[in-house]
N, C-alpha and C positions, 0 to 999 in steps of 0.2 A: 504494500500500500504506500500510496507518493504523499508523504504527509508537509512537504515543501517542496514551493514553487524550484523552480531550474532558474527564474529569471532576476537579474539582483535584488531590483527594485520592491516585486509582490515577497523574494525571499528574504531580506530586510525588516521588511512588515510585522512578516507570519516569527522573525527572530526575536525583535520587539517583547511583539503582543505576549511570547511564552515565557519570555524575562519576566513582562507587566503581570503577568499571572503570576510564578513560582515566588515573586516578590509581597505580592498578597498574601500568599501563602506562608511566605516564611514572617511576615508580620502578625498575621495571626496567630501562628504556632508559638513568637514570643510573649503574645495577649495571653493567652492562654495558660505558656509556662508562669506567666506573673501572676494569674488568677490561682494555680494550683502553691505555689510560694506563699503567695498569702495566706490562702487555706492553711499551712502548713505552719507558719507562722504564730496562726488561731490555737494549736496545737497545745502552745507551751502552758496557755495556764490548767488544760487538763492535765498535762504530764505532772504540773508541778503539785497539780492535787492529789495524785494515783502516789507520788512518792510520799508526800505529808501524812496523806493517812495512812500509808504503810508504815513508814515512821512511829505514827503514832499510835498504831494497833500494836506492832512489834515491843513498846516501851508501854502501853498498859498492860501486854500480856507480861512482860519481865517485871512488870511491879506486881500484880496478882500471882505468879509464882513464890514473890520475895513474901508476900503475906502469909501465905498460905501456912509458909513455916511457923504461923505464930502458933502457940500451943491456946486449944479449945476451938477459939475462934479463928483460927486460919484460914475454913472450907467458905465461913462465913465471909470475910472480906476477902476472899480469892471473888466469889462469886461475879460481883459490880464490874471488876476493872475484866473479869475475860467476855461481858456483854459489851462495854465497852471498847474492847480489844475487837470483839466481832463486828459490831457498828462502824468501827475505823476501819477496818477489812474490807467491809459491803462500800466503803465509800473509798477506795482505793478500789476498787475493780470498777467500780461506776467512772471513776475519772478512768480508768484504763480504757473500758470503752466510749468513752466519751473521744479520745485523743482519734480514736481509730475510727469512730463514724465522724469526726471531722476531717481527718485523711481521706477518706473515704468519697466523705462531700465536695470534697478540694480536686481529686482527681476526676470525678464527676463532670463537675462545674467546669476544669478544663478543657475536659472531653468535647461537651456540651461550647465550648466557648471556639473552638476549632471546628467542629463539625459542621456546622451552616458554613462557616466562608467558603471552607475545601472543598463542602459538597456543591457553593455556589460555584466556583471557581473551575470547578471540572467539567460539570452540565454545560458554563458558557464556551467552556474551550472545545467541549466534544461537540454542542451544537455548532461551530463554526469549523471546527476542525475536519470533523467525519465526512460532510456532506462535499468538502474541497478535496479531500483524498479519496476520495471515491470517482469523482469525476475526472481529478487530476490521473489517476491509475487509468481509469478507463480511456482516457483519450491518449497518454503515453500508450497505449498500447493496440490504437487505430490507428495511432500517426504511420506505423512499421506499414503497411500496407497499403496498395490503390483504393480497394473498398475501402477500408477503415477511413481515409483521408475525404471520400468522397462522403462520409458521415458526419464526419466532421467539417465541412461545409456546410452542410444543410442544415448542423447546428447553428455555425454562425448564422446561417439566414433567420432561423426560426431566433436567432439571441441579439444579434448586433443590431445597432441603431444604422439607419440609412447613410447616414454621412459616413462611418466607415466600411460599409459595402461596397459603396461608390469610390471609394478609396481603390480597390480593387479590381472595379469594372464598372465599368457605365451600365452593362447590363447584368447582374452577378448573379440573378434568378436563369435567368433565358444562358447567360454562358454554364451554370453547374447541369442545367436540362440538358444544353446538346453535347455536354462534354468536355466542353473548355477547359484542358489540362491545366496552361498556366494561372486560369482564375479558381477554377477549382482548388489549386495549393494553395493561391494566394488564402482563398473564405476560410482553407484549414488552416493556415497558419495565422491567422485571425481569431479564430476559437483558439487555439493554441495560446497566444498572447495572453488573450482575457483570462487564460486559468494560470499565468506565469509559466510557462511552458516554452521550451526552444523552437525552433519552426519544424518541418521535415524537413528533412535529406532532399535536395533538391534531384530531381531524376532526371537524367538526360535520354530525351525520345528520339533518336536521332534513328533514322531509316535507314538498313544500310541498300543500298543503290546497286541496282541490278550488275553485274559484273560484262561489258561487252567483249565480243571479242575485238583483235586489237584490229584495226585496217591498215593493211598495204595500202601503198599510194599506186594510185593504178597510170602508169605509164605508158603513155600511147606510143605508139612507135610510128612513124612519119615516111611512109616509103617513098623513094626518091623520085621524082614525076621525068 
């Protein structure tokens, strides 16, 4: 598939245009990394809670051991601080998951923050893109041929404005009917142009010319009177 033009000008364009695109794209995809950094960012005060309360579950649990030792009442003031110690646990896994459906959120959100541009970005280049390499393929490969080129005329007729027809031939309908070799290339390398396309091969139809035999000079001979 001829997904660029042969001709500098239309291929300069179509070089542009893929720049103009892959450059939205890579702008987007740093939107995005900055959207997922932030999320990430959001992060810190859950972590710094998942640690505190572990902190502090671990140091009520090591202070309700230390009581326990007391004699009589030990079982009795162990009791508080290892509820306590479990309430700082349940809140040290809550900030744990906390940290992680905000990661979570953040890669999301950047997902989501790239995915419209790229998906716009793609639809506009394939709609413009596909329908040129398609036609650009197909007519590179009319050009190779007599038929193909005299298709490719008829497309210029059915495509090109008058003023470039006339370009061609004063009559450029009435010369592809009866045949007219040189306009006929001309119309196809007209349709060629318009797709950024090189011309044909130009074909020389040269006759070759009946082969005579050679002639003697026929010499009268003059008898003496």
């Amino acid at each position: 598939m001829k997904l660029y033009a042969e001709r500098p000008v239309r291929l300069i364009r179509q070089i542009v245009f893929d720049l103009a695109v892959l450059a939205w794209m890579w702008t987007w995809w740093r939107i995005a990394h900055r959207v997922n950094d932030t999320a990430d960012a959001s992060t810190v005060g859950a972590k710094k809670l998942e640690t505190n309360a572990d902190s502090l579950s671990g140091n009520l649990s090591e202070a309700g051991q230390r009581l326990r030792k007391v004699p009589l009442v030990g079982d009795t003031l162990q009791s508080p601080f290892d509820k306590s110690a479990g309430a700082a646990k349940q809140i040290s896994f809550a900030g744990r998951d906390m940290a992680v459906g905000i990661d979570d959120l953040g890669d999301l959100l950047g997902y989501l923050t790239a995915a419209t541009p790229f998906a716009l970005a793609v639809l506009v280049w394939a709609l413009l893109r596909i329908p040129y390499a398609r036609k650009a393929s197909q007519a590179a490969r009319l050009r190779r041929s007599a038929a193909g080129r005299e298709v490719l005329a008829l497309r210029a007729l059915q495509t090109r404005g008058a003023a470039d027809l006339l370009t061609v031939s004063q009559r450029p309908a009435a010369a592809w009917r009866e045949g007219d070799e040189p306009a006929t290339q001309g119309l196809a390398d007209l349709h060629l142009k318009g797709l950024g396309l090189r011309p044909t091969a130009a074909k020389s139809t040269t006759t070759s010319a009946s082969t005579a035999s050679p002639a003697g000079d026929d010499s009268e001979t003059v008898s003496p009177s």
